[in-house]
SERO-4910 file (N, C-alpha, C, O; in steps of 0.05 Angstrom, whole numbers):
BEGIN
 pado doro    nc1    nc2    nc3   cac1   cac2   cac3    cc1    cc2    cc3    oc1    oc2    oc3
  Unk    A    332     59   2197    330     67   2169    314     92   2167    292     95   2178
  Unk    A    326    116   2149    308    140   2144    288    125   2128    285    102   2118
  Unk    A    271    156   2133    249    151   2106    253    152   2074    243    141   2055
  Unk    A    273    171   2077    286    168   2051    299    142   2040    296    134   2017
  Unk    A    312    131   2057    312    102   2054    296     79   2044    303     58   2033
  Unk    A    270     88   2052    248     61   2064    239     68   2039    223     49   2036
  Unk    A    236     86   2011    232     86   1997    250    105   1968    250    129   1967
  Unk    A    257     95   1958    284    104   1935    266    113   1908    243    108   1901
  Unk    A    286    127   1899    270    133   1868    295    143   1847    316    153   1855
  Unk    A    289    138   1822    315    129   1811    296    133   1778    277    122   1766
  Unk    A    318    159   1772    299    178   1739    323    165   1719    346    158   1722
  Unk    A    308    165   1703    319    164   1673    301    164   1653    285    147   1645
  Unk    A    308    194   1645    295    204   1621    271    211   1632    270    223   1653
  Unk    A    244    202   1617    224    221   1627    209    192   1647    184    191   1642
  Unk    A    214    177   1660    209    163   1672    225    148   1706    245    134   1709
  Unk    A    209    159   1723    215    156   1759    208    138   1762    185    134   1754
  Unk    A    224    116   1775    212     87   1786    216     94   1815    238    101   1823
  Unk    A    195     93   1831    192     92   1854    190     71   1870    168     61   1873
  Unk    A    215     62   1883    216     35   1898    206     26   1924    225     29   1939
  Unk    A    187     18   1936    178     10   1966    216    -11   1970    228    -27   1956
  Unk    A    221      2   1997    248     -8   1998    254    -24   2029    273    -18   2042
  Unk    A    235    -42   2036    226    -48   2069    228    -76   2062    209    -84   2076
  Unk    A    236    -95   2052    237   -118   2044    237   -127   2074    224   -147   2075
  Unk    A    240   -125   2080    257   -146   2109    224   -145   2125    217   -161   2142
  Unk    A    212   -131   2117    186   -130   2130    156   -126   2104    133   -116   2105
  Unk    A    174   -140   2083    149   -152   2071    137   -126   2051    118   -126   2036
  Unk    A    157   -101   2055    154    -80   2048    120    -68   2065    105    -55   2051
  Unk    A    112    -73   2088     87    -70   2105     97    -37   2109    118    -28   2118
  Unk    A     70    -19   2097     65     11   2092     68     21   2128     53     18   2148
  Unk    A     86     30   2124     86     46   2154     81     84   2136     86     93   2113
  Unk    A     68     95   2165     57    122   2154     94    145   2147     95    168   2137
  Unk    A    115    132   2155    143    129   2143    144    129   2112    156    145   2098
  Unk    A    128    107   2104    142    109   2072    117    115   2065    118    114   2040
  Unk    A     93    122   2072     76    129   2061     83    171   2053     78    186   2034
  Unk    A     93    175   2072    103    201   2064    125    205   2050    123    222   2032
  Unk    A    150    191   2053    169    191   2039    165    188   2008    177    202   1993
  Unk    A    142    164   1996    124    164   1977    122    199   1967    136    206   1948
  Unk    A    107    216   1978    104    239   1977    116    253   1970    111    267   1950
  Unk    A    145    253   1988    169    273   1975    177    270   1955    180    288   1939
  Unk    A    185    243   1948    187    241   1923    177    242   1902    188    235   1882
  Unk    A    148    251   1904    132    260   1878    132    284   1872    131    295   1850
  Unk    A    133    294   1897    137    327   1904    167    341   1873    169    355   1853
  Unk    A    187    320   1896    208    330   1884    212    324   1862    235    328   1855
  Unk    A    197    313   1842    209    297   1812    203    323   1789    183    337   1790
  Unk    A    225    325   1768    230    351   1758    207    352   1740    189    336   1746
  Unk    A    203    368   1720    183    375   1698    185    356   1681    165    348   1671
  Unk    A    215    344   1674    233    327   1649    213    303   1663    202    297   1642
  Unk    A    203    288   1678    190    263   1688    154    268   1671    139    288   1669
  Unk    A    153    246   1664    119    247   1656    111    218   1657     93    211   1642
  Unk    A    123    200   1675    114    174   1681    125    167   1707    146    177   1715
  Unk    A    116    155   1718    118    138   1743    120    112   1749     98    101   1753
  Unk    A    141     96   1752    143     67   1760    132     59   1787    152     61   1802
  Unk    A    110     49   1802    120     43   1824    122     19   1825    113      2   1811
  Unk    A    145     13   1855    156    -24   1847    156    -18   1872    146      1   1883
  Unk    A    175    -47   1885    185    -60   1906    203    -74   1906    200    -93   1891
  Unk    A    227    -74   1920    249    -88   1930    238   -118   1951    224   -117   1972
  Unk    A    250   -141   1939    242   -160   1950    229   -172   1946    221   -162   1925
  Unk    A    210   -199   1949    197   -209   1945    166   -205   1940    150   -215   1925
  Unk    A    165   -183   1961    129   -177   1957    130   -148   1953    144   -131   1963
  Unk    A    111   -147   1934     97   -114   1934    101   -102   1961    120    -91   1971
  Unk    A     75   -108   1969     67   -107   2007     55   -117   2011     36   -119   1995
  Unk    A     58   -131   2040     38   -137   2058     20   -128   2073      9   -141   2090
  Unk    A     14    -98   2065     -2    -83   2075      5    -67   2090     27    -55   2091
  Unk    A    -20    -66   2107     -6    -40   2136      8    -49   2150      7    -72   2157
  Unk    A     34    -24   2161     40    -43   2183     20    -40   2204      7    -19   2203
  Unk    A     13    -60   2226     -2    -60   2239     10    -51   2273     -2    -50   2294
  Unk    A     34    -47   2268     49    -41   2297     43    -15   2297     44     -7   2320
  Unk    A     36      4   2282     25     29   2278     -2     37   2287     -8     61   2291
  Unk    A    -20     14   2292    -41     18   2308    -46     18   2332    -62     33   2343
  Unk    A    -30     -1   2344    -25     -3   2376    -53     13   2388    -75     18   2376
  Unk    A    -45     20   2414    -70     30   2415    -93     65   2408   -104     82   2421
  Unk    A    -91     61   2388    -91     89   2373   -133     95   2377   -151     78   2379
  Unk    A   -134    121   2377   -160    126   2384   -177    121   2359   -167    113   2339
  Unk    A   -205    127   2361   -212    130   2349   -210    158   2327   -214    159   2303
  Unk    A   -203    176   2342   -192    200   2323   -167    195   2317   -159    210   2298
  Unk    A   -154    184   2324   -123    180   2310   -127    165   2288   -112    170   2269
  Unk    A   -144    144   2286   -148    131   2265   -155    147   2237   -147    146   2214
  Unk    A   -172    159   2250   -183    181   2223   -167    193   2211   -169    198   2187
  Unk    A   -144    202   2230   -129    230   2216   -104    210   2205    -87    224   2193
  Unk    A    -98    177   2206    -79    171   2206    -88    160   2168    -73    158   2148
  Unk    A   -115    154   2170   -124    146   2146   -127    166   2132   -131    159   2108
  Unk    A   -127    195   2135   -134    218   2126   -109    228   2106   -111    238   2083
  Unk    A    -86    222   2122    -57    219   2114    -46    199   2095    -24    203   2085
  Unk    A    -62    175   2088    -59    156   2064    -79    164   2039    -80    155   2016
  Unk    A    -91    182   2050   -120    194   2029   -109    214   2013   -110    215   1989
  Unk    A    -95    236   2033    -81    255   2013    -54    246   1993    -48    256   1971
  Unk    A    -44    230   2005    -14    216   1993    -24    199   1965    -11    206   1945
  Unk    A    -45    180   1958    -60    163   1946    -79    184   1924    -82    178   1901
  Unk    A    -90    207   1934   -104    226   1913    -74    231   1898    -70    222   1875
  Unk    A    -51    246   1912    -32    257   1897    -20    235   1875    -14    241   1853
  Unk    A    -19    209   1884    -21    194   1860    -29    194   1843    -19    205   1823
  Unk    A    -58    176   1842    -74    173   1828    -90    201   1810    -98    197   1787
  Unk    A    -92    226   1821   -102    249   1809    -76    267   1810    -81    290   1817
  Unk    A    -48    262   1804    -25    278   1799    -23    287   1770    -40    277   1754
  Unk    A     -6    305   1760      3    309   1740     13    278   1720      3    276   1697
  Unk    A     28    261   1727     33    242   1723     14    211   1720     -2    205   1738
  Unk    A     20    196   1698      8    170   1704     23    148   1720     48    149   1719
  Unk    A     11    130   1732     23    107   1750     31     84   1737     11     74   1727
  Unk    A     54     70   1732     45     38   1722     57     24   1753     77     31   1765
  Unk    A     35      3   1760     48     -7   1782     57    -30   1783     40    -47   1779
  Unk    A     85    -41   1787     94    -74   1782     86    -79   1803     87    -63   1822
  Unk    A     76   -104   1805     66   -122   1828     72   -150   1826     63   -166   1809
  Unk    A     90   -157   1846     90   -185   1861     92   -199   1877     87   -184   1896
  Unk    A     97   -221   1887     88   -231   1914     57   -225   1924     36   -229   1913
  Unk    A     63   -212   1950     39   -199   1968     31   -174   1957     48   -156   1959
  Unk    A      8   -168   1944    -14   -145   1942    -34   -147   1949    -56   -150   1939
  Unk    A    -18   -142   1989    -56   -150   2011    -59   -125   2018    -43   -107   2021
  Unk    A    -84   -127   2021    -90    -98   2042    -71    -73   2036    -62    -69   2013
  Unk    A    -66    -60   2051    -54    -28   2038    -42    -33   2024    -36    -12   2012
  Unk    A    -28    -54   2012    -11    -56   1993    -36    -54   1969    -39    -35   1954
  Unk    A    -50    -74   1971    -77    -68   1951    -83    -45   1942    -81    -37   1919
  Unk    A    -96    -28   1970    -97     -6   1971    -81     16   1951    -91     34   1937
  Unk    A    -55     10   1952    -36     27   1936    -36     29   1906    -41     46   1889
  Unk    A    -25      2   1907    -30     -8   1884    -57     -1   1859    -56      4   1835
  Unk    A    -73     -4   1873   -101     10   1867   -100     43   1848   -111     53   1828
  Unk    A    -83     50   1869    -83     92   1861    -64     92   1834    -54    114   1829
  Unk    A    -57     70   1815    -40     64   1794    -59     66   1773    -81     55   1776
  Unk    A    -53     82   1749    -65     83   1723    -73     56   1707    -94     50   1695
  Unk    A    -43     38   1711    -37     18   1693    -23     -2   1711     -5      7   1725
  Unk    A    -28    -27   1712    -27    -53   1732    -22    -76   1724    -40    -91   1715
  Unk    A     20    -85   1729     22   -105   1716     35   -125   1740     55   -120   1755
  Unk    A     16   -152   1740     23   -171   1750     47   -192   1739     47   -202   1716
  Unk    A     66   -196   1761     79   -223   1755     61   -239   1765     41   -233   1778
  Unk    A     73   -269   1755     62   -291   1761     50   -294   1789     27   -299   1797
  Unk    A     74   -290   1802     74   -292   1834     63   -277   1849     66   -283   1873
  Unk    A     47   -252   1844     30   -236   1845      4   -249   1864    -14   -260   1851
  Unk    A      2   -248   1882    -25   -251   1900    -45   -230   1914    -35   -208   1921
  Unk    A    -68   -233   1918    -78   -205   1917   -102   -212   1940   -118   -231   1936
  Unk    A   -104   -194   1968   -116   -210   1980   -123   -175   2001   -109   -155   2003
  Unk    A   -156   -185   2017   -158   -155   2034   -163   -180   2058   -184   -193   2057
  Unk    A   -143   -185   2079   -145   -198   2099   -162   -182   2125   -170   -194   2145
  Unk    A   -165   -158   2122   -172   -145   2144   -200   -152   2168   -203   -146   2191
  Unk    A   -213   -164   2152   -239   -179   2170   -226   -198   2189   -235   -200   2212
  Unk    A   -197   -217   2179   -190   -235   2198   -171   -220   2222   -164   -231   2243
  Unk    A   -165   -197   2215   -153   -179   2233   -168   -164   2249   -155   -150   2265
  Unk    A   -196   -161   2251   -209   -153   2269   -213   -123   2251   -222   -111   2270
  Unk    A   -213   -108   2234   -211    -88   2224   -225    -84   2194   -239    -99   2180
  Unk    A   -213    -52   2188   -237    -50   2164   -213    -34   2148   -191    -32   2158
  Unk    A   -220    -25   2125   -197    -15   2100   -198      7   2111   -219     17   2119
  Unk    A   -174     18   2112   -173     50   2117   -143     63   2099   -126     79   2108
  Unk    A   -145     48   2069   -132     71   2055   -141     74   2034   -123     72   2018
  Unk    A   -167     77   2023   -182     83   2004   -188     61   1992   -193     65   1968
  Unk    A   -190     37   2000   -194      5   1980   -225      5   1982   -234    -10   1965
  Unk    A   -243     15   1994   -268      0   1993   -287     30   1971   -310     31   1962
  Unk    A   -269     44   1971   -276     62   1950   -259     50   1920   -270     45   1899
  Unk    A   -229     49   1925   -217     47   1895   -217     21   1889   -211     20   1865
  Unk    A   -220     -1   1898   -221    -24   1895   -247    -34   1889   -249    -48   1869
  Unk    A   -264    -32   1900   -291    -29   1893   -300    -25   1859   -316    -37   1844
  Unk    A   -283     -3   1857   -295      7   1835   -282    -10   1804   -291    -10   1781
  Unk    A   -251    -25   1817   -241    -48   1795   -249    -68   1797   -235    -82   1782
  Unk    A   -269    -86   1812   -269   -109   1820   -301   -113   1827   -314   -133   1822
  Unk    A   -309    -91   1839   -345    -88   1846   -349    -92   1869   -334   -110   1878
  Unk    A   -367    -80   1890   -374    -89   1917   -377   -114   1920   -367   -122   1941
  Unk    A   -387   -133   1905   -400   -165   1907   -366   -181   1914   -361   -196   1933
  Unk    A   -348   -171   1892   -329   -188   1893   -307   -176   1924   -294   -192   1938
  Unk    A   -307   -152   1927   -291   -142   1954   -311   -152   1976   -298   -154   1997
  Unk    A   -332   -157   1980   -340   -165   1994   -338   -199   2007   -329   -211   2027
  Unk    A   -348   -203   1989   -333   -238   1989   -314   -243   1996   -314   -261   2013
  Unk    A   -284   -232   1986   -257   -236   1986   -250   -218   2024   -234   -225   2042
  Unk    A   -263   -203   2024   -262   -200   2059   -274   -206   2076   -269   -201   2100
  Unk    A   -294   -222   2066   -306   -248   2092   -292   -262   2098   -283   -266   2121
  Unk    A   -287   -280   2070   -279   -305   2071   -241   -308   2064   -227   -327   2057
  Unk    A   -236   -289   2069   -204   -287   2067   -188   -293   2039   -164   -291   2035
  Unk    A   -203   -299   2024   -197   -304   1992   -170   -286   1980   -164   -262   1982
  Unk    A   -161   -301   1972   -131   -285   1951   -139   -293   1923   -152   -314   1923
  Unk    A   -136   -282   1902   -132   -275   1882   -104   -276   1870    -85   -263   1877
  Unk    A   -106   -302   1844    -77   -306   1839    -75   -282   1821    -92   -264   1821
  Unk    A    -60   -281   1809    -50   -260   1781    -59   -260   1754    -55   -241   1739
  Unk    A    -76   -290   1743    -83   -289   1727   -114   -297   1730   -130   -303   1712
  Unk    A   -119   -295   1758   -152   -282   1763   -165   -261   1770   -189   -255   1770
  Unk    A   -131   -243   1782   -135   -217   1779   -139   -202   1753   -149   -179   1749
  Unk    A   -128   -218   1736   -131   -204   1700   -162   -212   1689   -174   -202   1669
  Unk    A   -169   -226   1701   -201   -239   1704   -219   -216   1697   -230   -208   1676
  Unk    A   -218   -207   1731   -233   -197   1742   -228   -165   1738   -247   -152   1748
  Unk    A   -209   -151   1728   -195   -129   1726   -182   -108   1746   -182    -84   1743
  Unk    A   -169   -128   1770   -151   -112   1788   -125   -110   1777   -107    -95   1785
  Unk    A   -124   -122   1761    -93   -114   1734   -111   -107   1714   -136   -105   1714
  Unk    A    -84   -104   1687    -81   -101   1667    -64   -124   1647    -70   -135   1626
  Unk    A    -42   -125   1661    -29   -144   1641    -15   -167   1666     -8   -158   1688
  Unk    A    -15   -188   1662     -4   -209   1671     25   -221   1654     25   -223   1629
  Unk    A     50   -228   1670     64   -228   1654     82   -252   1676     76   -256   1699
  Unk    A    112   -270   1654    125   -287   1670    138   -270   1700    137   -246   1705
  Unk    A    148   -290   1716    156   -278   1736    194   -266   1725    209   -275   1707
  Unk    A    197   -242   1744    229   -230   1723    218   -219   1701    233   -203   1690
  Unk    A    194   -222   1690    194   -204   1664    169   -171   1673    162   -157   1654
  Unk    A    161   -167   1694    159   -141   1701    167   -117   1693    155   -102   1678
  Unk    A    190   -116   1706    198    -89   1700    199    -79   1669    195    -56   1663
  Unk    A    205   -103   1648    211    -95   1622    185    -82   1607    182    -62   1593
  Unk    A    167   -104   1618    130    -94   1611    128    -68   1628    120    -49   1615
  Unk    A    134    -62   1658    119    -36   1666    138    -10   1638    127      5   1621
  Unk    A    172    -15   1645    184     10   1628    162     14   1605    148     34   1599
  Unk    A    162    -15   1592    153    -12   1556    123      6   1558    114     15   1537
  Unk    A    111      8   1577     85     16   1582     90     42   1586     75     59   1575
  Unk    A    108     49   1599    115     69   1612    132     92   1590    135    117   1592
  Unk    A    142     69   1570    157     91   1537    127    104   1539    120    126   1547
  Unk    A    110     80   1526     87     79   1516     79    108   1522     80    122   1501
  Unk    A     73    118   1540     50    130   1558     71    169   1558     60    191   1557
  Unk    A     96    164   1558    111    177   1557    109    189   1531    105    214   1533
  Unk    A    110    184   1513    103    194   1485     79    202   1479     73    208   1455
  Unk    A     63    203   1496     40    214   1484     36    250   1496     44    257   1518
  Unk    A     28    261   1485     17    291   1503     12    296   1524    -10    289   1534
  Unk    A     29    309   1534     20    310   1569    -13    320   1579    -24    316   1601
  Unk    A    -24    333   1557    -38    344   1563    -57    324   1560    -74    319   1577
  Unk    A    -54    314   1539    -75    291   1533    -80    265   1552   -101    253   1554
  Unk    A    -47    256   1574    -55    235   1588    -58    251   1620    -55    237   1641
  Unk    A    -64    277   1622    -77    295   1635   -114    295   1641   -127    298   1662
  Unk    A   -120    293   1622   -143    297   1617   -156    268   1619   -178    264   1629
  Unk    A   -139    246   1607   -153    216   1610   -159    211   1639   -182    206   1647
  Unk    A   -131    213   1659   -120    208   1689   -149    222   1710   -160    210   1728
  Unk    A   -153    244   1701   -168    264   1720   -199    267   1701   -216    281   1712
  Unk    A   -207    251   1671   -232    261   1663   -249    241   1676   -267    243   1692
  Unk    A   -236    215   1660   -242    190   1656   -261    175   1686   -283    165   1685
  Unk    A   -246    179   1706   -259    171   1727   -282    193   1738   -300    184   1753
  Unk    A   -281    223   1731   -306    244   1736   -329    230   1721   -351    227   1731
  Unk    A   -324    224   1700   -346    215   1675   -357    207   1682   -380    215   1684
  Unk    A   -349    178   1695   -352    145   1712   -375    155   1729   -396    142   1731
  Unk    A   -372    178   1741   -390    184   1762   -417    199   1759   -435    199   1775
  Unk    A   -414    212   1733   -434    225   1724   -457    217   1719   -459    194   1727
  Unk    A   -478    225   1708   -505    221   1696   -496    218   1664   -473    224   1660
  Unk    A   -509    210   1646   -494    208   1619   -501    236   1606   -489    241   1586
  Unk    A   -515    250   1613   -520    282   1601   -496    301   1607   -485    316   1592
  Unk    A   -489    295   1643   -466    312   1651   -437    298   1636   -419    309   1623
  Unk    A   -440    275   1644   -411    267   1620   -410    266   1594   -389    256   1585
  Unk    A   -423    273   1580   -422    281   1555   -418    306   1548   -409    312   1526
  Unk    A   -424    326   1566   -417    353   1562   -391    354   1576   -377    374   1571
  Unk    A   -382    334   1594   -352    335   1603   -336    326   1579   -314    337   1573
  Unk    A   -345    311   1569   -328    307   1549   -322    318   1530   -301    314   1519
  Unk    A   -342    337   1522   -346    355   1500   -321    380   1509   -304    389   1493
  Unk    A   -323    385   1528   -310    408   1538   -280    398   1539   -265    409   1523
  Unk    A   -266    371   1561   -245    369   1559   -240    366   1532   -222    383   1527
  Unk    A   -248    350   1506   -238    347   1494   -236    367   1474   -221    363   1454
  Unk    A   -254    394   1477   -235    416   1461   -219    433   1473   -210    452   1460
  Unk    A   -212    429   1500   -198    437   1518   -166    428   1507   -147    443   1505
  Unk    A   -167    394   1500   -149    382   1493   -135    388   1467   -111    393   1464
  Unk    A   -156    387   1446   -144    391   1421   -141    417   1411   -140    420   1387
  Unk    A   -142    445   1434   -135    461   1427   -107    467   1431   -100    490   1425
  Unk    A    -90    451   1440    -65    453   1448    -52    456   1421    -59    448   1399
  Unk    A    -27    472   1431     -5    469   1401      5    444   1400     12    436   1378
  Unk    A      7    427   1421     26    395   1413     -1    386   1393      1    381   1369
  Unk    A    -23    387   1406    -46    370   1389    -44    370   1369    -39    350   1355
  Unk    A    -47    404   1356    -46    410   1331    -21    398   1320    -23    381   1303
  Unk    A     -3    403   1326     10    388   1307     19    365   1303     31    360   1282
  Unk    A     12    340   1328      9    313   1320     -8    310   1299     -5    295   1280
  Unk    A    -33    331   1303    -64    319   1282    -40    326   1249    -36    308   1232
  Unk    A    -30    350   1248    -18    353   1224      2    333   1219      2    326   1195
  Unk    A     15    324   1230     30    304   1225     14    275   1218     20    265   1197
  Unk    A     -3    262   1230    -29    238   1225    -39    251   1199    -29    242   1178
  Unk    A    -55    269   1195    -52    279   1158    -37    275   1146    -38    256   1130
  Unk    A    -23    287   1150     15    288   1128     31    268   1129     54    269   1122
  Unk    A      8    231   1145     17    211   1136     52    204   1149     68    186   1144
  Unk    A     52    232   1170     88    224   1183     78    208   1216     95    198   1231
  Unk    A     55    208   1219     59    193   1248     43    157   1251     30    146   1233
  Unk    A     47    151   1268     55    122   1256     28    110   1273     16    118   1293
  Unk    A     22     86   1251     -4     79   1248     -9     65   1273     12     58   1284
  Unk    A    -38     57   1291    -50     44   1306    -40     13   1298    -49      6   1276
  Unk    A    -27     -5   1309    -24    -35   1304    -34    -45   1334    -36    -35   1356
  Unk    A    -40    -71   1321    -48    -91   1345    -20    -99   1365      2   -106   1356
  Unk    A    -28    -96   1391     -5   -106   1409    -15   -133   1421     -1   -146   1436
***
C-alpha cells in the first residue's frame, strides 16, 4: 500500500476530512502515514478552513507501530520523534482548526495525535490509554508535553504506570475530549462542529488556535498584553468590521444555548 493510500482525504466545501486508512493494523502510526498526514495538509486549497481527522475501521489507533523501532539507535530515535514533532506542530499550530473523531483505540501515538486536535469528539467506544511503560518505553510524539497539559502530569502519570484506559465518558471527565457522543453518531457531531468553526473568521479562529495556548504559558502581565495586541490585531480586519456592523444592525444571529 502507498502512502497516499495509508491515508485519504476527501474536501467538500470548506471542510477536509482526513482519514487514517490502515485498519487491518489497527490503523498503528507508521512514520508512512505520519508523512502522508503532511502532504495532505500541505496540499489542501485556500477554499478549506477546517479539518476532519478520522479513521477507517474500528480504532482510531493503536499507536506506534512498533515494528519501526527494531533496532534503531539512540539517535535514530531522536530524529524519528523529531519527524512526528514537525508533522503534529503543522497540525495543531496550522492555518486551520482540527476536530478529531475518535473511536475504538486512542493509545499511545494514536493519543498522541489525537491530542494536536483543536476540538475532540468521542464515540462511545472510544478508549484512551498510554501503554508505553508496559512496552518497555517512553512517549516520543509529543504526549507527555500535549497530553499533560489536557489531563495534568498526576493523571498521565498514573495511567502509564499502571496501564489504565480511559473510557469516553471519563475522558469527558477529565478533559481529553470535548464532546462524547452515541457510537455511529461521530461523524455528524465532528461535520456540525466543523460548519460551526467554518463560519467564523479565519482570522479570528487564527488567533484563538496559535494565541490561546502562548497565553497558557505566560506570566499574567505578559498575557494580557498578548491579548491586548492580538485582539486589536483581530478586530482590525475588514471581515471583523463588518460582522461587528452587522451584530449592531441586529442582522447577525444571536448567542443560544447548545
Amino acid at each position: 500500500m502507498s502512502n497516499s493510500e495509508l491515508v485519504t482525504c476527501i474536501i467538500e466545501g470548506p471542510i477536509a476530512t482526513i482519514t487514517l486508512n490502515r485498519p487491518a493494523k489497527r490503523n498503528a502510526l507508521s512514520l508512512g502515514m505520519i508523512s502522508a498526514i503532511d502532504r495532505h495538509i500541505a496540499a489542501l486549497p485556500e477554499s478549506v478552513h477546517v479539518i476532519v481527522l478520522a479513521a477507517n475501521g474500528e480504532h482510531f489507533s493503536a499507536g506506534l507501530d512498533l515494528s519501526e523501532l527494531g533496532e534503531m539507535s539512540a539517535a535514530e530515535g531522536v530524529f524519528h520523534s523529531r519527524a512526528w514533532y514537525e508533522v503534529f506542530d503543522r497540525l495543531q499550530f496550522g492555518r486551520r482548526p482540527v476536530v478529531a473523531l475518535l473511536h475504538g483505540a486512542v493509545v499511545g501515538g494514536g493519543l498522541e495525535l489525537a491530542a494536536c486536535a483543536h476540538v475532540r469528539v468521542a464515540e462511545h467506544s472510544a478508549y484512551f490509554g498510554l501503554p508505553e511503560g508496559q512496552r518497555g518505553i517512553f512517549l516520543g510524539g509529543g504526549g507527555s508535553v500535549r497530553i499533560t497539559k489536557l489531563m495534568g502530569f498526576s493523571r498521565v502519570t498514573e495511567m502509564m504506570l499502571t496501564g489504565r484506559t480511559y473510557n469516553a465518558e471519563l475522558a469527558l471527565q477529565v478533559g481529553l475530549v470535548h464532546h462524547c457522543v452515541p457510537d455511529g453518531g461521530g461523524m455528524a457531531k465532528a461535520l456540525e462542529l466543523a460548519q460551526r468553526i467554518a463560519g467564523n473568521a479565519p482570522m479570528s479562529n487564527f488567533a484563538i488556535m496559535h494565541t490561546l495556548p502562548l497565553i497558557a504559558e505566560q506570566p499574567m502581565s505578559h498575557g494580557l498584553m498578548t491579548e491586548s495586541l492580538v485582539g486589536a490585531i483581530t478586530q482590525s480586519a475588514p471581515e471583523a468590521k463588518a460582522r461587528m456592523a452587522d451584530f449592531l444592525a441586529k442582522r447577525a444571529a444571536k448567542v443560544e444555548r447548545s
